[in-house]
Backbone as CSV, one residue per row, in Angstrom:
resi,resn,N_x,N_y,N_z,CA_x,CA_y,CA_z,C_x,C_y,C_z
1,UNK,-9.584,10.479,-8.377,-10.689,10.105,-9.245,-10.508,8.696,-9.789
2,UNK,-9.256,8.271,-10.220,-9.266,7.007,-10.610,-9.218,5.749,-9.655
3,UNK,-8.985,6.176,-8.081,-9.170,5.253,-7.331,-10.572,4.988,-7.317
4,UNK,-11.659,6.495,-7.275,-13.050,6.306,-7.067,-13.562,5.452,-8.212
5,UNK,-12.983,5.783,-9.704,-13.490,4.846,-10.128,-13.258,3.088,-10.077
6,UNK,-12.135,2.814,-9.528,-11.778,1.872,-9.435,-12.202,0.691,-8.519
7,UNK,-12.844,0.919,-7.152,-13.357,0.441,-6.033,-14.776,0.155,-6.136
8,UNK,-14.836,-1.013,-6.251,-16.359,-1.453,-5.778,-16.920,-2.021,-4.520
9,UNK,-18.184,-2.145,-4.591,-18.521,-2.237,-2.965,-18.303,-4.200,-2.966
10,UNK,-17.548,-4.257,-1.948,-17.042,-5.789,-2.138,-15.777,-6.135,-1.950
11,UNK,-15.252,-5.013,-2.552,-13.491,-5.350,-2.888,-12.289,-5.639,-1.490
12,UNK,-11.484,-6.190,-1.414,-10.835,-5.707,-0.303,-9.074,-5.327,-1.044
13,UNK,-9.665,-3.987,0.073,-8.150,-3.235,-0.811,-7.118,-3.130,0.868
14,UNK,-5.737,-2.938,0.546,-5.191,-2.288,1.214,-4.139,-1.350,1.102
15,UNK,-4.310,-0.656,2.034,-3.673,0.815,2.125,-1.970,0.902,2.791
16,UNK,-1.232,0.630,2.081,0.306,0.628,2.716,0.931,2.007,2.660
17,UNK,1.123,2.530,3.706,1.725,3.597,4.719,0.523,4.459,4.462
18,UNK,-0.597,3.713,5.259,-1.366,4.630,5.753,-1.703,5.680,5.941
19,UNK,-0.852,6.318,6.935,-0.227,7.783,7.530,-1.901,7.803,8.589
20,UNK,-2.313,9.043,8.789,-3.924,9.159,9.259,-4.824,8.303,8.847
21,UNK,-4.989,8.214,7.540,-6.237,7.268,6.952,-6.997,7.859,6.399
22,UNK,-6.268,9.177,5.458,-7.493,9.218,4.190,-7.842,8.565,2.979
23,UNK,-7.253,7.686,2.505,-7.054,6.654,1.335,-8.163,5.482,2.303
24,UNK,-7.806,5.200,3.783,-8.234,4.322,4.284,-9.612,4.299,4.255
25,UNK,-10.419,5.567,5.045,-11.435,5.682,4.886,-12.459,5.789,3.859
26,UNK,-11.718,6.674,2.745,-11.976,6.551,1.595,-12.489,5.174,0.585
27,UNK,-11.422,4.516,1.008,-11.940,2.929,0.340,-12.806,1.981,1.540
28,UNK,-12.844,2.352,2.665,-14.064,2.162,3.800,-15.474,2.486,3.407
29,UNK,-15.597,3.568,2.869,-16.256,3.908,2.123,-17.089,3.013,0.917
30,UNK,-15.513,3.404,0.098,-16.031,2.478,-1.209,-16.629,1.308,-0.953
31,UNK,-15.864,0.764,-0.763,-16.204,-1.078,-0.461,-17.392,-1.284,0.202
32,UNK,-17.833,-0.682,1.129,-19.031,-1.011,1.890,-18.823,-1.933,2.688
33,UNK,-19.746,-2.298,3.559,-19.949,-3.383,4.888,-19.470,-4.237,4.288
34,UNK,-19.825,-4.954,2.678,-19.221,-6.309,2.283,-17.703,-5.730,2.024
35,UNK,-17.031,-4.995,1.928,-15.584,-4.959,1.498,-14.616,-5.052,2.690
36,UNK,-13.796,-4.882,2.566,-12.110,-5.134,3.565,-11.420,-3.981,3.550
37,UNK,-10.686,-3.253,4.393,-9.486,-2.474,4.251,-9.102,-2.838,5.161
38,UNK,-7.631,-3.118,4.716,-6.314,-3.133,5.564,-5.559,-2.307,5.455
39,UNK,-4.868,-1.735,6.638,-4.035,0.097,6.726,-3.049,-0.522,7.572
40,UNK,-2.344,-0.677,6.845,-0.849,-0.894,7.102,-0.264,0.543,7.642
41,UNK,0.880,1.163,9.055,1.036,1.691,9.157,1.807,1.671,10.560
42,UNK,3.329,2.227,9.697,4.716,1.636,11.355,4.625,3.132,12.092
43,UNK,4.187,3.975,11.880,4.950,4.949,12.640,3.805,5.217,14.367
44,UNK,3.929,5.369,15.334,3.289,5.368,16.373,1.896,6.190,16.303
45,UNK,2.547,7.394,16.020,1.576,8.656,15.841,0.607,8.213,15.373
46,UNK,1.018,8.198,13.995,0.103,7.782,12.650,-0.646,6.740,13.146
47,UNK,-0.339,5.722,13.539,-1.350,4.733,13.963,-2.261,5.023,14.823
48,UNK,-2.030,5.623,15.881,-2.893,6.248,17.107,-4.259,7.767,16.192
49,UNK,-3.323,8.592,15.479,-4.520,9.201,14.542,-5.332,8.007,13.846
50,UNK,-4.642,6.860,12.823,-5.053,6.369,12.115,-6.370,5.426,12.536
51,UNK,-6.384,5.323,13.873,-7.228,4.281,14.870,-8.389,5.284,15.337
52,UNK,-7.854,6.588,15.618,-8.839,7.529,16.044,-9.758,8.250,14.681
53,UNK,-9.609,8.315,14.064,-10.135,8.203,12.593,-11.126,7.054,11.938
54,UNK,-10.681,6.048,12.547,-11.318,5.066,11.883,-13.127,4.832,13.150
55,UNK,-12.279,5.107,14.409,-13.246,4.987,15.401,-14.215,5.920,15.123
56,UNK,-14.015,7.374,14.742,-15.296,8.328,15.075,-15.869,8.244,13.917
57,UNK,-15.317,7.559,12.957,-16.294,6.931,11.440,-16.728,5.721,11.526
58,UNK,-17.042,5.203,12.886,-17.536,4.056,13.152,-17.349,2.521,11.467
59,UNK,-16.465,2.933,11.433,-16.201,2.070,10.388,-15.297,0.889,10.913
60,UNK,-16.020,-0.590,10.519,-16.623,-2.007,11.073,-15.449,-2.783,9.997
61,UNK,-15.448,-2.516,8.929,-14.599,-2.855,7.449,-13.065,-2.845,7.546
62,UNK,-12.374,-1.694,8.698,-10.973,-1.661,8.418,-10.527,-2.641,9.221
63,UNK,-9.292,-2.957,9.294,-8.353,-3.499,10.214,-6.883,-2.789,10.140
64,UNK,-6.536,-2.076,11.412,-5.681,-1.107,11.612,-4.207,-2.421,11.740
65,UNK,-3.269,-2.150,10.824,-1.846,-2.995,11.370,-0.593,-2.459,11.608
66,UNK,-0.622,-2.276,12.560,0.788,-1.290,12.858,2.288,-1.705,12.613
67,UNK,2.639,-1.989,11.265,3.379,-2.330,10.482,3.846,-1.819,9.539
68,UNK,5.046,-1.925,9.258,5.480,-1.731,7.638,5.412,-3.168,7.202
69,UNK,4.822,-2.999,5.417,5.365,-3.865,4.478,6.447,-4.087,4.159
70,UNK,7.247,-4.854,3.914,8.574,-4.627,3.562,9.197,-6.314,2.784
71,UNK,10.348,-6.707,2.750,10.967,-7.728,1.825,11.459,-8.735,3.013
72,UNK,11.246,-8.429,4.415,11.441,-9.121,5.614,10.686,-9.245,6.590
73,UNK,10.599,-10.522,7.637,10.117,-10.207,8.458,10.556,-9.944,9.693
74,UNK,10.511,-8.773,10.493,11.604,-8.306,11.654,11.424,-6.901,12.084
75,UNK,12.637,-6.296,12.844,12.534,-5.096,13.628,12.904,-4.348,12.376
76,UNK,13.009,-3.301,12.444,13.494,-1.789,11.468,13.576,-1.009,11.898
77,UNK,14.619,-0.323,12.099,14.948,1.135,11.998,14.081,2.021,11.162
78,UNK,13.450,2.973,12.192,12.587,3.857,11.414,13.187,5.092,12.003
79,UNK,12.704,6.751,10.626,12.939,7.687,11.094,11.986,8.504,10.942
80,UNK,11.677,9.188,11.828,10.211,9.388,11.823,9.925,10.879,10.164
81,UNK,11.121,11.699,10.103,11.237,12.614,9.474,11.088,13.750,9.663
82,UNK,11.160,14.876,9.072,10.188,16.466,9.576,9.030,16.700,9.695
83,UNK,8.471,15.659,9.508,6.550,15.641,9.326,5.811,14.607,9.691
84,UNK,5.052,14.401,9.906,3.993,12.780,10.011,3.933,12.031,8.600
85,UNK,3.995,12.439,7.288,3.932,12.015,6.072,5.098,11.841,5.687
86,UNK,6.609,12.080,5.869,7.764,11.616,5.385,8.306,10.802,6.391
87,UNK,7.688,10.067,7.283,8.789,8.647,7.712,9.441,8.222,7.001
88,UNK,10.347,6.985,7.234,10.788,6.368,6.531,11.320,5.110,7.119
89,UNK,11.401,4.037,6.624,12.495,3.295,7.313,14.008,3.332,6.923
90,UNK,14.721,3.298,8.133,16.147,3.739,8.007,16.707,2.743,9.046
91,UNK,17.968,1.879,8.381,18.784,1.261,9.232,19.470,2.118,10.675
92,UNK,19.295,3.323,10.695,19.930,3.847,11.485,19.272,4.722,12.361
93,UNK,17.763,4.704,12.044,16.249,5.381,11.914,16.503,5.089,13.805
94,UNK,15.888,6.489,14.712,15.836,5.881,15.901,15.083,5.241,16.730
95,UNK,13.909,4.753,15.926,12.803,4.534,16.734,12.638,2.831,15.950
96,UNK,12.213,1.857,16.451,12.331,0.721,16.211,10.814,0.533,15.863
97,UNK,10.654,-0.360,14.738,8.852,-0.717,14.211,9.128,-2.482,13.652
98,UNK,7.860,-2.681,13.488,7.720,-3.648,12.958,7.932,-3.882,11.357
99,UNK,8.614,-4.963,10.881,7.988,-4.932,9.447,7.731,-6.257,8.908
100,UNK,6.904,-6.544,8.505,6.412,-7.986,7.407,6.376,-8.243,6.375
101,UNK,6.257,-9.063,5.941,6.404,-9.228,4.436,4.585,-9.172,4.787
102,UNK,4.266,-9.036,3.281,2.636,-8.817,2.843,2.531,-10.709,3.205
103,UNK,3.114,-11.518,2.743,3.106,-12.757,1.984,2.994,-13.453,3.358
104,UNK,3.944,-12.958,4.734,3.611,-13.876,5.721,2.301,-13.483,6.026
105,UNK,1.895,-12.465,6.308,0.281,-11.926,7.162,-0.292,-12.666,6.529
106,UNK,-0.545,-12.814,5.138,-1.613,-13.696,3.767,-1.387,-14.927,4.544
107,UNK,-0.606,-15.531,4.249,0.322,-17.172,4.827,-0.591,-17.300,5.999
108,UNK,-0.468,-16.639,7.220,-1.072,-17.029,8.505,-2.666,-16.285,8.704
109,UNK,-3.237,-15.896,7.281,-4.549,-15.356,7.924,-4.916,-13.941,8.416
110,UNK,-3.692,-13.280,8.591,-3.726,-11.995,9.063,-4.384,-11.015,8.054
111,UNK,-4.163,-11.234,7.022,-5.114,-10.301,5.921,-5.509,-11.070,4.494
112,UNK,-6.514,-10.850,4.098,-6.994,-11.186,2.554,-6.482,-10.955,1.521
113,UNK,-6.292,-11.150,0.496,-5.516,-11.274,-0.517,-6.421,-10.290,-1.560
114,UNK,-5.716,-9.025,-1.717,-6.325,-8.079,-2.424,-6.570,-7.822,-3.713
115,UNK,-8.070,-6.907,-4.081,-8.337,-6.861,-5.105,-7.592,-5.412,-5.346
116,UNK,-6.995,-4.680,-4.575,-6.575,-2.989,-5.107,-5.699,-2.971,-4.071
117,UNK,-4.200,-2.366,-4.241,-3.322,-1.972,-3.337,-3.018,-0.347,-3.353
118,UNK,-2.730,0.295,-2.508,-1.969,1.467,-2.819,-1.096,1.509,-1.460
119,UNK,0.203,1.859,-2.498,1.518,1.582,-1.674,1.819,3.522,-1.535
120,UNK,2.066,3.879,-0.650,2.808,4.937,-0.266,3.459,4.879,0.605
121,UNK,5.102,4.438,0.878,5.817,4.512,1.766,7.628,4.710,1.592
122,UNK,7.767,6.316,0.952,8.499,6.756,1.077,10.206,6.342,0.390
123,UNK,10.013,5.589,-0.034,11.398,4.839,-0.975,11.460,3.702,-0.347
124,UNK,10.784,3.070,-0.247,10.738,1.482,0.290,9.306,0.632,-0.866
125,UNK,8.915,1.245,-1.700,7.720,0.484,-2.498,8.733,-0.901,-2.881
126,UNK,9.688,-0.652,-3.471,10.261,-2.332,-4.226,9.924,-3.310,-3.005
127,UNK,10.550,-2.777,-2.077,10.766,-4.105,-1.143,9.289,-4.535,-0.402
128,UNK,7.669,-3.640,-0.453,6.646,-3.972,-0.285,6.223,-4.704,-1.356
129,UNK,6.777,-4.722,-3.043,6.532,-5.551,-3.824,6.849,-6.893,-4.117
130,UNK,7.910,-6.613,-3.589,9.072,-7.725,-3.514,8.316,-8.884,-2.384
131,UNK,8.050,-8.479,-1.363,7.367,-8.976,-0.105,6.163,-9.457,-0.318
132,UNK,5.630,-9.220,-1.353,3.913,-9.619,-1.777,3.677,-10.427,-3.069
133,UNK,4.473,-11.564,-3.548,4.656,-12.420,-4.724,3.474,-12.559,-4.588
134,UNK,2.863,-13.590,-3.358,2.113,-14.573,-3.461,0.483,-13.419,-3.426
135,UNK,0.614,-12.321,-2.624,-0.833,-11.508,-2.824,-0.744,-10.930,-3.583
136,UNK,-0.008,-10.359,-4.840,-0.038,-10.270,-6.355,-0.374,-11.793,-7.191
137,UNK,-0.568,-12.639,-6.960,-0.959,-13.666,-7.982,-2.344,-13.521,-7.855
138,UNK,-2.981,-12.779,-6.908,-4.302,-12.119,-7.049,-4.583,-11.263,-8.261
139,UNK,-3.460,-10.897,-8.836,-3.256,-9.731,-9.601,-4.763,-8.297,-9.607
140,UNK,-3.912,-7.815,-8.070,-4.618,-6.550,-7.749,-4.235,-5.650,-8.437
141,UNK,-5.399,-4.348,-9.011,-5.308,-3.156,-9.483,-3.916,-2.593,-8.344
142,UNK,-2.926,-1.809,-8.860,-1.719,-1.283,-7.696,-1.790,0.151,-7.814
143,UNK,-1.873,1.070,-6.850,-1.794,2.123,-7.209,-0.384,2.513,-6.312
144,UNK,0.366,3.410,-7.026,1.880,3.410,-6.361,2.422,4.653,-6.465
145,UNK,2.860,5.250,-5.376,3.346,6.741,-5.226,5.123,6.596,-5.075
146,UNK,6.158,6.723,-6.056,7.425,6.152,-5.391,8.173,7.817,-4.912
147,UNK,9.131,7.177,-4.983,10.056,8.107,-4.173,11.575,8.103,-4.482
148,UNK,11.881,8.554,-5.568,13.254,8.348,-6.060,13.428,7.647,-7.366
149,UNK,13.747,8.620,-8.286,14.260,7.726,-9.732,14.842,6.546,-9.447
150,UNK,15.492,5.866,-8.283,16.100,4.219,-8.534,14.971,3.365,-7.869
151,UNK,13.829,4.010,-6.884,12.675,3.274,-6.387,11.948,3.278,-7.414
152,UNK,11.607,4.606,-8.132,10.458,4.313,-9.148,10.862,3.248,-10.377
153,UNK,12.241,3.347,-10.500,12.749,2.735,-12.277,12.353,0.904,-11.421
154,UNK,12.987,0.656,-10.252,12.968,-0.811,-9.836,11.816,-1.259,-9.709
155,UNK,10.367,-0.411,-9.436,8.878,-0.723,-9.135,8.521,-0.990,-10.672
156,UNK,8.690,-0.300,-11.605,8.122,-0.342,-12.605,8.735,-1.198,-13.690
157,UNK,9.947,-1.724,-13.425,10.823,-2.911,-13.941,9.966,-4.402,-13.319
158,UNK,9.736,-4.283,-11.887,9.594,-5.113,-10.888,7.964,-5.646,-11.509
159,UNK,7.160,-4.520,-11.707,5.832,-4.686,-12.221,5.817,-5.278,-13.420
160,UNK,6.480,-4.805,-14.609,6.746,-5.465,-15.953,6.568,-6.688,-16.065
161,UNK,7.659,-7.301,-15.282,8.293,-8.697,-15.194,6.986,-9.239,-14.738
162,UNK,6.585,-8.698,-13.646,5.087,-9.855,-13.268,4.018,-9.493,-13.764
163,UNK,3.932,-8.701,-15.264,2.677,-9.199,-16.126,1.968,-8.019,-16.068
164,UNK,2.371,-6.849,-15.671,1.433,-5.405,-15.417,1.607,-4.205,-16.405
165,UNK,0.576,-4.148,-16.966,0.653,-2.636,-17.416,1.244,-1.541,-16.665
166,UNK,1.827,-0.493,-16.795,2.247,0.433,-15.741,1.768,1.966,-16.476
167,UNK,1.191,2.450,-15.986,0.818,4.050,-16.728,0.578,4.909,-15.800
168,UNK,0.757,6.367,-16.071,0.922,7.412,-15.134,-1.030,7.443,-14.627
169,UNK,-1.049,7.710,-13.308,-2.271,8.374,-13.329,-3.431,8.667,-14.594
170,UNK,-2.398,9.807,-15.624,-3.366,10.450,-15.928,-3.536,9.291,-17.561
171,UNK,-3.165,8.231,-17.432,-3.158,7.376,-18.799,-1.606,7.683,-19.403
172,UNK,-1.045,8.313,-19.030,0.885,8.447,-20.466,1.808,7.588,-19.461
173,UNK,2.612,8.023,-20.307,3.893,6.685,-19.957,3.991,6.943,-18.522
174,UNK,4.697,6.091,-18.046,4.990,6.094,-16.456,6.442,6.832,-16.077
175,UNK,7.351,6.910,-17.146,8.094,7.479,-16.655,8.301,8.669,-16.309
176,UNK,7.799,9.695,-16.506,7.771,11.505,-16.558,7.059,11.636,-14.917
177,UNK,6.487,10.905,-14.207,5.728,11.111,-13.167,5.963,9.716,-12.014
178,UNK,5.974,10.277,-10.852,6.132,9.178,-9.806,5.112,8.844,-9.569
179,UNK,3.804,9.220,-9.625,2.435,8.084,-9.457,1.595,7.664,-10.317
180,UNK,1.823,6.048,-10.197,1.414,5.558,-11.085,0.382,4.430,-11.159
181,UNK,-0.618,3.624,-11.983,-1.523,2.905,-11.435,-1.401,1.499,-12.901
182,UNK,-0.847,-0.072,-11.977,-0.470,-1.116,-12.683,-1.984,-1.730,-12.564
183,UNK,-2.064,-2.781,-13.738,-3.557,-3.281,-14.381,-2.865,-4.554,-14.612
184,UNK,-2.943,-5.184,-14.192,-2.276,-6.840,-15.226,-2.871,-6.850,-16.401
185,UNK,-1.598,-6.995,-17.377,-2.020,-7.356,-18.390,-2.975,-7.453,-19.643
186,UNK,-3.578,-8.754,-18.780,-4.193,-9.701,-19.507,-6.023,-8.691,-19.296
187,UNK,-5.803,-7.541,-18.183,-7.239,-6.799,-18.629,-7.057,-5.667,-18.866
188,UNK,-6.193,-4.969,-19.645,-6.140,-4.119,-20.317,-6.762,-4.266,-21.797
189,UNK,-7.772,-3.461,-21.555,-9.246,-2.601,-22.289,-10.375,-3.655,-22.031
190,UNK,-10.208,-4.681,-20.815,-11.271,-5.362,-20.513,-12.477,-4.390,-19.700
């Protein structure tokens, strides 16, 4: 509900760890013909659903990137997990993916510099934050799912420092809950 309220037709948001593309379509949706989505997404499967999804919703707005975000740009060890929704990247992970920083794709044109992010990717959010200085000086609405008391405490330290409100979903503190949605600052109760 608070993403729906959050998305206007226009916006360009993107979707980090994808998975299928219900967040994707969803803000395909929102945004309309004038908006952007970008669906970031390393794992094979997932991309091949995530592409077949986007096709039979004839939706014109996304751009599918078969990538992880991450604090580098290079190969990664990925593991795929017990499910399609718990990948991960793992140095030791057996299947090899891509990963980028947010900041080079921006740098060379590859994607727009967003008005709304939502990061879901498994205990790797710092280093997609870390990787995106320069498409946070956009200061996008963030919506963030972490994964581990030392991922969530470093995202929400990490957010502080660059000027963001941090609050749970439902409006209370951020710490009692791993998903959470950052506002810069300077428009909180704008």
């Amino acid at each position: 509900r608070r993403i729906i309220r959050s998305v206007r037709p226009g916006m360009v948001c993107w979707d980090v760890g994808a998975n299928a593309g219900f967040y994707t379509l969803l803000f395909a949706e929102l945004t309309g013909p004038s908006g952007r989505v970008f669906a970031f997404e390393p794992f094979p499967r997932n991309v091949e659903l995530l592409r077949r999804h986007v096709e039979m919703n004839s939706l014109q707005n996304v751009r599918v990137l078969p990538c992880a975000l991450g604090d580098f740009d290079g190969e990664a060890g990925f593991d795929p997990g017990p499910n399609r929704s718990m990948g991960h990247m793992a140095a030791t992970g057996p299947l090899k993916i891509q990963c980028s920083r947010a900041d080079t794709l921006l740098a060379a044109g590859e994607v727009e510099a967003p008005d709304l992010i939502k990061i879901d990717v498994e205990g790797a959010e710092v280093d997609v934050l870390r990787g995106a200085c320069c498409a946070m000086q956009n200061r996008p609405m963030v919506f963030l799912a972490t994964h581990g008391e030392i991922a969530h405490r470093a995202c929400l330290d990490l957010l502080a420092t660059s000027g963001y409100e941090v609050r749970a979903l439902d409006g209370g503190p951020p710490e009692g809950t791993d998903e959470v949605a950052a506002v810069a600052s300077s428009e909180i109760g704008a």
